[in-house]
C-alpha positions in Angstrom: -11.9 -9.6 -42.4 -9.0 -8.1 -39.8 -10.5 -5.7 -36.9 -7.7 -4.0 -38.0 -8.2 -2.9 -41.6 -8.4 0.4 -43.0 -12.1 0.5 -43.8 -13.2 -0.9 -40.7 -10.7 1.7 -38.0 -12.3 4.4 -40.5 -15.5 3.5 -39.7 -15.3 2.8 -36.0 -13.2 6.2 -35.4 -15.6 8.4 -37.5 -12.2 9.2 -39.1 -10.5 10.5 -42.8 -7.1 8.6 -43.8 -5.0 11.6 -44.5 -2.7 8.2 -45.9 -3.5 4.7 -46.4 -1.1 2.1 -44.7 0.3 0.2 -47.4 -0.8 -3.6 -45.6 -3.7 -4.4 -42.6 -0.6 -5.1 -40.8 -1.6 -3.7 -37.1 -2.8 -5.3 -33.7 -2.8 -3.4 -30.9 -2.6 0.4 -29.8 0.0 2.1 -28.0 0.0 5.8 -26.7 4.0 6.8 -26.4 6.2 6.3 -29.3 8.9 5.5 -27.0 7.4 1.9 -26.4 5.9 0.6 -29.5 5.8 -2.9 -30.0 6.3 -3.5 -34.2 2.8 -3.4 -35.5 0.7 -1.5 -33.1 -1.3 2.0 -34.1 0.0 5.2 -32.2 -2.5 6.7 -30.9 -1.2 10.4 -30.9 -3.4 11.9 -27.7 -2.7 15.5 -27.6 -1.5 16.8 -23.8 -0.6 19.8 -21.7 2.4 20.4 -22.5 3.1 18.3 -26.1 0.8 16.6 -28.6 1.5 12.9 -29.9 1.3 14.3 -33.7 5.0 15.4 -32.8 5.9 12.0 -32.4 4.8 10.2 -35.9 8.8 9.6 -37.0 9.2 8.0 -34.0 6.3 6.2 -34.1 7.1 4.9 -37.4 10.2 4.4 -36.9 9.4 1.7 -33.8 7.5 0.1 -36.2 3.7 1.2 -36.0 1.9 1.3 -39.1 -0.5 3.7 -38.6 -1.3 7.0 -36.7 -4.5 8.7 -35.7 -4.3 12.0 -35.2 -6.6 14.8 -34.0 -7.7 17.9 -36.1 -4.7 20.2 -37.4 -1.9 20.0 -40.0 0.2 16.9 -39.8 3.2 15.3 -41.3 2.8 12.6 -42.6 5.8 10.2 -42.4 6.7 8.0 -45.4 4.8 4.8 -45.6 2.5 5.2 -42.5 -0.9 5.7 -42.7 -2.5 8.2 -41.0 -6.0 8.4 -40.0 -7.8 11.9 -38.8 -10.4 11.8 -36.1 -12.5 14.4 -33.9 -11.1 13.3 -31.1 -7.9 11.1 -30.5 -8.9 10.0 -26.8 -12.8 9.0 -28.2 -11.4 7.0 -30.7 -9.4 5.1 -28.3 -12.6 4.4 -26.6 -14.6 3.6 -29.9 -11.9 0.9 -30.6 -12.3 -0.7 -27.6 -15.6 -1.0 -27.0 -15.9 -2.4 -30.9 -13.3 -4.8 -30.1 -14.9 -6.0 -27.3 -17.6 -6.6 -28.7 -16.2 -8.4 -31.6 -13.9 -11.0 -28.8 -16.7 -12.8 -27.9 -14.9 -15.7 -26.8 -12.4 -13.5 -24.6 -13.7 -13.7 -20.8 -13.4 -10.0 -19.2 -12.9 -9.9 -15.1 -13.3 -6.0 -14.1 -12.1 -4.8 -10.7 -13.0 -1.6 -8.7 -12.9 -0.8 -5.7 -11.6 2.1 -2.6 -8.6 0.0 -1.7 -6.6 -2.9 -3.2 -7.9 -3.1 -6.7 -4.2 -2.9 -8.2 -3.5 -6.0 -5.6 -6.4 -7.7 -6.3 -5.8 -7.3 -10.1 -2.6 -9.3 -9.6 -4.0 -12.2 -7.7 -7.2 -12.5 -9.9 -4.3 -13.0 -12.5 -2.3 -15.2 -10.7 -4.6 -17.7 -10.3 -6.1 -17.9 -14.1 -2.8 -18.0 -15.1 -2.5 -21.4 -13.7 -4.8 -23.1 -16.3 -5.5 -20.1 -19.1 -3.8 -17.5 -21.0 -4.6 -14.0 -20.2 -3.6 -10.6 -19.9 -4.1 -8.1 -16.6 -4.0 -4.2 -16.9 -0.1 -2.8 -16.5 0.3 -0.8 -13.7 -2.8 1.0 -12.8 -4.2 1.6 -16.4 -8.0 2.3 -15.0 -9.3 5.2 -17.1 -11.0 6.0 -20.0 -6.9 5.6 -21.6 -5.6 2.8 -19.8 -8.9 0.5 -19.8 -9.2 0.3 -23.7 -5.4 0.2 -24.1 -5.6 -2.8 -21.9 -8.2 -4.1 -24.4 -7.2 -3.3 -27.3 -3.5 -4.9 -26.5 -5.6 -8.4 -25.5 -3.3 -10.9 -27.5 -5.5 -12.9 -30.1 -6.5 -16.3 -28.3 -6.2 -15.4 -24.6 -9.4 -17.1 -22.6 -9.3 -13.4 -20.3 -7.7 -10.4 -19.4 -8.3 -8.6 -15.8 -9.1 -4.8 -16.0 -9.0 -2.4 -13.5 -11.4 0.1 -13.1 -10.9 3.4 -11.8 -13.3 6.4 -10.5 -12.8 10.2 -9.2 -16.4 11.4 -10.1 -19.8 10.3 -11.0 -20.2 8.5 -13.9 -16.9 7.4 -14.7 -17.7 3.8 -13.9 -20.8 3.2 -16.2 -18.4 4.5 -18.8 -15.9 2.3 -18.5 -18.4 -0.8 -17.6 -19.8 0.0 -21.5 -16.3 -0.4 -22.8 -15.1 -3.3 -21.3 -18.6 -5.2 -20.8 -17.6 -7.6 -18.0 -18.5 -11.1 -17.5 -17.1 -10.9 -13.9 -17.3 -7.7 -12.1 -15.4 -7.3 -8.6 -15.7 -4.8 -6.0 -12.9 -5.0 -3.3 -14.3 -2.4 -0.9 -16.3 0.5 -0.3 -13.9 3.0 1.4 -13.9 7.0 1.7 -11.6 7.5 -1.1 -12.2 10.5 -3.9 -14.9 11.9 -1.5 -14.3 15.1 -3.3 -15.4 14.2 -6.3 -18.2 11.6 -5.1 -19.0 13.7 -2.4 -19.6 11.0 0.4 -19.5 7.2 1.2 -23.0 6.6 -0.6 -21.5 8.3 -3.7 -18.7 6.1 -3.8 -20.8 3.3 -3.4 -23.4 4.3 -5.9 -20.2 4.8 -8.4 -18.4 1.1 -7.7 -22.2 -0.9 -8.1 -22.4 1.0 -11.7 -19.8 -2.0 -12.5 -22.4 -4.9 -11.3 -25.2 -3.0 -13.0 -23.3 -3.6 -16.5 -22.5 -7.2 -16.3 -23.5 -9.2 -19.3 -26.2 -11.7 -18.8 -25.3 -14.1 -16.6 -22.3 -12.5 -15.7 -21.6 -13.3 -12.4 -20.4 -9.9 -9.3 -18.3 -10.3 -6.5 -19.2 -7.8 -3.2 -18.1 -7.0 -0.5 -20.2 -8.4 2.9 -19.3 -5.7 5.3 -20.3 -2.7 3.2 -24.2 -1.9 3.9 -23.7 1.7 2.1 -23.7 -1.0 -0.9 -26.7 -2.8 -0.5 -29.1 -0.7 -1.6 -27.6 0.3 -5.2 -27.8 -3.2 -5.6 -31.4 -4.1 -5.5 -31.8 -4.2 -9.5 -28.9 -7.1 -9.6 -30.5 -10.7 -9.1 -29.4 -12.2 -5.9 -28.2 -15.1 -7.6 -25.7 -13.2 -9.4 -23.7 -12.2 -6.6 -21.7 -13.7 -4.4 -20.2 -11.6 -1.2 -16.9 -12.2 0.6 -16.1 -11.2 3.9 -15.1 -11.6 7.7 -19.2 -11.4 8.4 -20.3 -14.9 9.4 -23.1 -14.4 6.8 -20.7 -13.8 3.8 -20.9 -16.8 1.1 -17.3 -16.6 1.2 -16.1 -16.1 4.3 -12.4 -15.5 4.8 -11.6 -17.5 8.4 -8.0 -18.1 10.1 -6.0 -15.1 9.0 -2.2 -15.1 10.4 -0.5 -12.0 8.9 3.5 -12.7 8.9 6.5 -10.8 8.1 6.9 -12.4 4.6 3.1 -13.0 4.0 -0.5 -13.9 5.0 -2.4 -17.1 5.3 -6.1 -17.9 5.4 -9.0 -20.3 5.0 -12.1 -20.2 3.2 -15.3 -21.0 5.5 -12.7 -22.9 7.9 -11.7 -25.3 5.2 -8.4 -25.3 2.8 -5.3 -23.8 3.2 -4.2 -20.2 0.9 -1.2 -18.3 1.1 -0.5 -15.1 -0.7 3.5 -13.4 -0.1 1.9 -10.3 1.1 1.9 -8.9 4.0 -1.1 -7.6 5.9 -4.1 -9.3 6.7 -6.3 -7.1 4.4 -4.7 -9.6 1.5 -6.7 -11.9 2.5 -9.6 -10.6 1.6 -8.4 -9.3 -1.6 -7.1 -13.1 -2.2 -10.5 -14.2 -1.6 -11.8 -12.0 -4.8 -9.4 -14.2 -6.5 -11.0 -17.6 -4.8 -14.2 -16.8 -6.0 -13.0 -15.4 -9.5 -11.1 -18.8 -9.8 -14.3 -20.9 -9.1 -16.1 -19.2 -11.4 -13.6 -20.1 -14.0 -13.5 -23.8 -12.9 -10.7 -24.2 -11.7 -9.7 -26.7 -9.1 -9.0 -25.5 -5.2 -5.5 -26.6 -5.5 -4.9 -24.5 -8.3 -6.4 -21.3 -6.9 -3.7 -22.2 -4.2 -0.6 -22.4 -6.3 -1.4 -19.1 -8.2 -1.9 -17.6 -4.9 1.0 -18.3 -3.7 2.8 -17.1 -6.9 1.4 -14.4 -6.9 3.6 -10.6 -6.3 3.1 -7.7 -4.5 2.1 -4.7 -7.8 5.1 -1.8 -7.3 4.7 0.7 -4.6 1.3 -1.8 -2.7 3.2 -2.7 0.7 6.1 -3.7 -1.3 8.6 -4.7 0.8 12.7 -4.5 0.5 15.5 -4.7 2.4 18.4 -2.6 2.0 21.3 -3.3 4.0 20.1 -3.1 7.8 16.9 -1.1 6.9 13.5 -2.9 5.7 11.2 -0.6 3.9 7.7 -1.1 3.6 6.8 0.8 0.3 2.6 1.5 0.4 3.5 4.9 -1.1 1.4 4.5 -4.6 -1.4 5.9 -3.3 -3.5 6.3 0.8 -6.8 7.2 2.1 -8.5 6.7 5.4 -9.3 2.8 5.0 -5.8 2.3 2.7 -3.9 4.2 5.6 -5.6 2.3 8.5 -4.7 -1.1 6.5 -1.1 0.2 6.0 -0.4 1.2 9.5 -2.2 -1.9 11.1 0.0 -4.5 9.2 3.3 -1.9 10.6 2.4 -2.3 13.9 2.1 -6.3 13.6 5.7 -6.4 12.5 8.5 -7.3 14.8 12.0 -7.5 14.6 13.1 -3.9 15.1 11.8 -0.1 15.7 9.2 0.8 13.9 9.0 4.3 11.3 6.0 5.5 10.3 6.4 7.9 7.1 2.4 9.1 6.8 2.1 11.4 3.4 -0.8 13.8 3.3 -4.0 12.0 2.2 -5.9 14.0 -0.9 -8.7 13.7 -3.2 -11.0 14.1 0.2 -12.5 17.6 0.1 -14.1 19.1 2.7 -13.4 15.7 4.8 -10.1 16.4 4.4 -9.2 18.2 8.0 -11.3 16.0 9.5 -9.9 12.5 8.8 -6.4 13.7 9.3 -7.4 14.6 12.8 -9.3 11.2 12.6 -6.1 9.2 11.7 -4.1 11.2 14.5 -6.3 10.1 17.5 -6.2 6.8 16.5 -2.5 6.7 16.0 -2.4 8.2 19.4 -4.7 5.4 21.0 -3.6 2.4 19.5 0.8 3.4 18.9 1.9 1.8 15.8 5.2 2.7 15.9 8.4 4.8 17.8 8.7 7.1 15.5 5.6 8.5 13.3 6.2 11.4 10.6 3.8 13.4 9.3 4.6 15.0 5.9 2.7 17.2 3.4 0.5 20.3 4.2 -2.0 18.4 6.0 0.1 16.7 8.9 -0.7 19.8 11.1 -4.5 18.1 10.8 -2.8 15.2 12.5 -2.6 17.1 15.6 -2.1 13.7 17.9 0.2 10.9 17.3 3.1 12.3 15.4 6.7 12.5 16.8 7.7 14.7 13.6 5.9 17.0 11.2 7.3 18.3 7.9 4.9 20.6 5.8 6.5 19.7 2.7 8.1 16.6 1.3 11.1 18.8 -0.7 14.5 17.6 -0.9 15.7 19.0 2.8 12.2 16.9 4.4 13.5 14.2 2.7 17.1 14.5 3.9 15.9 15.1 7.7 13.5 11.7 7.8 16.2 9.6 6.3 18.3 11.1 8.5 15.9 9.7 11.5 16.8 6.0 10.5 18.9 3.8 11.9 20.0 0.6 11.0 17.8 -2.2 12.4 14.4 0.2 11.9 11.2 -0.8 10.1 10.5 2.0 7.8 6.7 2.2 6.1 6.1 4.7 3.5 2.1 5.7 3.3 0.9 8.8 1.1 -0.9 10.2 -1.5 0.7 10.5 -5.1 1.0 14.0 -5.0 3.3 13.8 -1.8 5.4 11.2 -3.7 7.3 9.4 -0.6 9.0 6.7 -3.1 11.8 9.3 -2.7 12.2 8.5 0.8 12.9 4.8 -0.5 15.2 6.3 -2.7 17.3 7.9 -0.6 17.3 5.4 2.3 18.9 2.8 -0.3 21.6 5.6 -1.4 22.3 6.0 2.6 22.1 2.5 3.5 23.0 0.4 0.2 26.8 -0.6 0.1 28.0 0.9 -3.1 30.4 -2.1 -3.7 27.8 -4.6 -3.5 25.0 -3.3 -4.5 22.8 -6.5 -5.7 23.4 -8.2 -2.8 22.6 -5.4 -0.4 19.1 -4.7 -2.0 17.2 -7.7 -1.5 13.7 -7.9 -2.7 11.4 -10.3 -0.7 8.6 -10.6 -2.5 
């Protein structure tokens, strides 16, 4: 019997069929009408400012067979079904958590983290691929939406699929963990990241082992070496169930021989073999050696784990680098907090080849840390120069009261206008922020100053 079929979505989603599809035609779940493949249920969430119910016609019309809808009137479209539950987003949940359970031949790798999960996502990827078919979570799909989607969209008869796993407040984690029930569990690093919601660096580590503490048995977890805050929430996990990576000499995998270059990174494993990934900054390496280790587990060969490496591309918006025209910009503007900003700025300042612009966005999601590790991040700008020109933009860059040769309050389209107006041909431009400061428009408006109109595919080169 399908996974799929009326009776059993019914009976997973606690739901009534306002309408009975016609056929058990479905695989999959999608969440906007506007990219349906044929066949896969619309999952009509409602949100602030529309509800998915006003979407059905579309829906159908991409193809989907079936809708499921929260409480309220609905209409129906001709020949979909349409199945009524509580709670849209729950169902979501129930789905995927039933369907992984019923995969039990599907291998599940899930990555957290304060920095570089996204990244390390990608590489973990990259290296399966050489040997199995799998799947990775798009983008950063690493909530209580995008993990199950991620699931649920598994293709029948891949070996794995990577999901990331995401966390702003306690208990998120050990949510997630439930649904996607990993047989690998990685934790990239234990950073000050969402301290307002997990309140301090034990929090976030107390909220990142939740992933290790719901492996299935004999799952295997990857840890970081140099994070003692960790240690201790993982007493409960058997010792022989972990494996830790690191610069430590005591790390079981211990990442030796970094050289960080302008169009990637190399490294060693405990002084032996040879790894390259094509992207830049040396903190790669250690989110390449999550991948090592994830690769070994799945039996692969060394020189496999190599190739995929060295296949393997930088996610959008993760120290992505371009050049337009005379300008290289260094994008890391997806996302920045104290460790992620640090990592950014180190890998600026160990590029050559021109001046060097430092676009710092405000860094959020800290709470009462906030002033603090702007102030932090100034002084150490100020001690150790990264670049010739540093800009501070967003509310908090009068926190940053050392180190900054500009400060713009706000990122609105005048800000934007002055800092590309700082730029000269030749620079080095890095773009580091929060979301909510949303510097990608810098990026933007550095190609429309710089890009040659009449040739523009040639003047926009992507390196990696």
């Amino acid at each position: 019997m399908s996974f799929w079929n009326a009776q059993r979505l019914r009976t997973i989603t606690g739901g009534v069929w306002l309408s009975k599809p016609a056929h058990d035609e479905a695989f999959g779940v999608s969440i906007d009408s506007r990219s349906i493949v044929p066949g896969q249920i619309f999952v009509a969430l409602p949100g602030e400012r529309t509800d998915g119910r006003a979407f059905l016609e579309q829906a159908r019309a991409a193809g989907s067979p079936v809708a499921i809808v929260g409480s309220g009137e609905v209409t129906i479209p001709h020949d979909m079904g349409v199945l009524q539950v509580p709670c849209p987003r729950e169902a979501l949940v129930r789905l995927a958590t039933a369907y992984r359970a019923e995969a039990k031949s599907l291998k599940v790798v899930a990555v957290t983290g304060s920095c570089g999960k996204t990244t390390t996502v990608r590489l973990i990827d990259a290296v399966l691929g050489r040997r199995f078919t799998g799947s990775a979570s798009i983008k950063s799909f690493n909530n209580d939406i995008g993990v199950p989607l991620t699931l649920l969209n598994v293709p029948l008869g891949h070996h794995y699929v990577v999901c990331e796993v995401g966390t702003s407040s306690p208990g998120e984690i050990e949510r997630l963990a439930r649904i996607c029930d990993p047989d690998v569990a990685v934790i990239t690093s234990i950073g000050r990241a969402h301290l307002e919601g997990l309140g301090s660096i034990e929090g976030v580590a107390c909220e990142k082992a939740q992933l290790m503490v719901h492996l299935r048995a004999g799952g295997l977890g990857v840890v970081p070496a140099d994070a003692p805050t960790l240690e201790p929430f993982l007493r409960s996990i058997p010792r022989d169930r972990l494996v830790s990576f690191g610069l430590d000499p005591a790390s079981d995998v211990r990442v030796t021989g970094i050289t960080s270059t302008g169009d990637g990174t190399l490294f060693s494993i405990n002084d032996r073999g040879a790894y390259r990934v094509g992207l830049i900054g040396s903190h790669n390496a250690l989110n390449a050696a999550c991948a090592v280790v994830v690769g070994r587990r799945f039996g692969l060969r060394d020189s496999e784990i190599a190739e995929g490496l060295a296949t393997a591309a930088a996610p959008a918006m993760r120290l992505e680098m371009r050049k337009v025209g005379a300008v290289t910009i260094i994008n890391d503007a997806y996302n920045a907090n104290p460790d992620s900003m640090r990592a950014a700025i180190r890998t600026l300042a160990g590029i050559t080849g021109g001046r060097r612009v430092a676009v710092l966005g405000d860094m959020l999601e800290l709470g009462s840390s906030c002033k603090a590790e702007h102030q932090a991040l100034g002084e150490s700008i100020d001690r150790e120069p990264i670049a010739e020109i540093v800009i501070g933009v967003g509310a908090h860059a009068g926190s940053i009261t050392t180190g900054l040769t500009h400060r713009f309050p706000r990122s609105d389209d005048a800000a934007i206008a002055e800092i590309v107006a700082l730029v000269e041909p030749g620079d080095i431009v890095l773009l580091k922020g929060s979301r909510g400061v949303a510097l990608e428009r810098v990026a933007s408006a550095l190609v429309d100053r710089f890009e040659s109109g009449s040739a523009k595919p040639k003047d926009v080169e992507q390196l990696h």
